[in-house]
N, C-alpha and C positions, 0 to 999 in steps of 0.2 A: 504494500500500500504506500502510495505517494504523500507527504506531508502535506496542508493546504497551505500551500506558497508558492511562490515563483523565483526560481533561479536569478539569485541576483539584483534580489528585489527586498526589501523590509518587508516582513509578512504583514498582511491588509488586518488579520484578526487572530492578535498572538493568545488568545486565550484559544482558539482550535488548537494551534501548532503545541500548546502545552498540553492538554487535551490525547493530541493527535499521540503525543509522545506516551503520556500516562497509560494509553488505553494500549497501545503497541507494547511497552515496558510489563504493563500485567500479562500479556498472553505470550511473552517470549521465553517462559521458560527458563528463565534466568540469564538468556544471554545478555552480553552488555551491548549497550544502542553507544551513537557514537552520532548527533547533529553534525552534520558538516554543510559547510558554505551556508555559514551563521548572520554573512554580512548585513547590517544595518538592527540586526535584532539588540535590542533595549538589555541593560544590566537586570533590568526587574523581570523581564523575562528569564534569563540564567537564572535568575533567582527562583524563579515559580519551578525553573526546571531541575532545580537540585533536590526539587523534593520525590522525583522520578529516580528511586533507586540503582535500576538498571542502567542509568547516563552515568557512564563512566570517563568519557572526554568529550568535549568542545572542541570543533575544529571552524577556525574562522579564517576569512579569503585577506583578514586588514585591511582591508580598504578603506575603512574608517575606521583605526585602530582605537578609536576612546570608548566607546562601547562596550567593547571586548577589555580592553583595561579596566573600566570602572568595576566590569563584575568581575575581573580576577582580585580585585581590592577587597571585593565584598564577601566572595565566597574563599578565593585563600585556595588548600590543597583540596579543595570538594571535587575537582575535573581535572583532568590534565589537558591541560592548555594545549593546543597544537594550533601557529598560525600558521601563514603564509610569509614566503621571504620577499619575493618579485627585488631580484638583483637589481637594488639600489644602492651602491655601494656606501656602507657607513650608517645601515638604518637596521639591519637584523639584530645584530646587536643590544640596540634602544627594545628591541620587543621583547628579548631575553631577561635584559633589566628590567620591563615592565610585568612581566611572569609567563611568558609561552616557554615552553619545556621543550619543544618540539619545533619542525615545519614538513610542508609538503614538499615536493618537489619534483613535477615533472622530468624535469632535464636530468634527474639522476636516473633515466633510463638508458641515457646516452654517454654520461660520464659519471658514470658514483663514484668517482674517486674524489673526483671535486667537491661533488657534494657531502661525501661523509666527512673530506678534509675539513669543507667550510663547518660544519657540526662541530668538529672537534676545536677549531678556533673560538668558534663563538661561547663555548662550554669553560674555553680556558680563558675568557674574555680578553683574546690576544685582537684585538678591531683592526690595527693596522692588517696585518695577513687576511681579517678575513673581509677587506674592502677591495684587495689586490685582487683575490678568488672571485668575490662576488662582481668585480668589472671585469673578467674575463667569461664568466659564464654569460654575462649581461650582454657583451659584444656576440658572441655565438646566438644568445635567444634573437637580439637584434636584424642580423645578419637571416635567420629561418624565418624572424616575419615578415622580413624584404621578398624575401626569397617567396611568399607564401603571397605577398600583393603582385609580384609581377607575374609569377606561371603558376598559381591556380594550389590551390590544395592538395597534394601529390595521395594524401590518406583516400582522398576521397572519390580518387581516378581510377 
């Protein structure tokens, strides 16, 4: 079952989407649920939603990282945090400080060596090393969505 939301959108009626979760969380058997692409949703949401046993982490896209901060303020170790990095060099960092645990990270299908290197920097809060990592992955994403506005979607051919 789909949550009532739209990809990328602040949900229109967060009392479903808690709802949606609670009612999913009692029928699963214990597994743990896992929100992902949280963007725009409200601290007082996370909040409604810590009371869903089965949410074991929170995964958010940051694109509007205060949101996703205020309720790591509020709730503390209740989720484990997992943002998003989007190779800005000099800014994953700030998210680690702010309490994400974690991140996603497409491009480590293509070089996880980068990407687990950039983890390990940002764990040993070394920023210089991991602004050098993150502008070079940054230049490679860059470079595939050129490559992806002039000759078409290659996934999709």
């Amino acid at each position: 079952a789909m949550p009532p939301l739209i990809r990328h959108q602040a949900p229109d009626d967060p009392a479903a989407v808690y709802n949606y979760y609670r009612a999913l969380g009692s029928r699963s058997g214990g597994l743990a649920l896992m929100p992902y692409n949280t963007q725009g949703w409200s601290a007082d949401l996370f909040e409604r939603l810590a009371e869903v046993e089965q949410i074991i982490a929170i995964k958010d896209p940051c694109f509007d990282d205060h949101p996703l901060f205020r309720a790591i303020q509020r709730l503390g170790d209740r989720f484990v945090w997992i943002g998003n990095k989007r190779h800005d060099p000099g800014v994953l960092h700030f998210r680690f400080q702010a309490g994400i645990e974690a991140f996603t990270a497409g491009f480590v299908n293509f070089a996880p060596e980068l990407e687990l290197e950039l983890l390990r920097h940002v764990g040993r809060r070394l920023p210089e090393a991991q602004e050098q990592i993150d502008a070079l992955i940054g230049r490679v994403e860059r470079l595939e969505k050129t490559m992806e506005v002039r000759f078409g979607n290659s996934s999709t051919s």
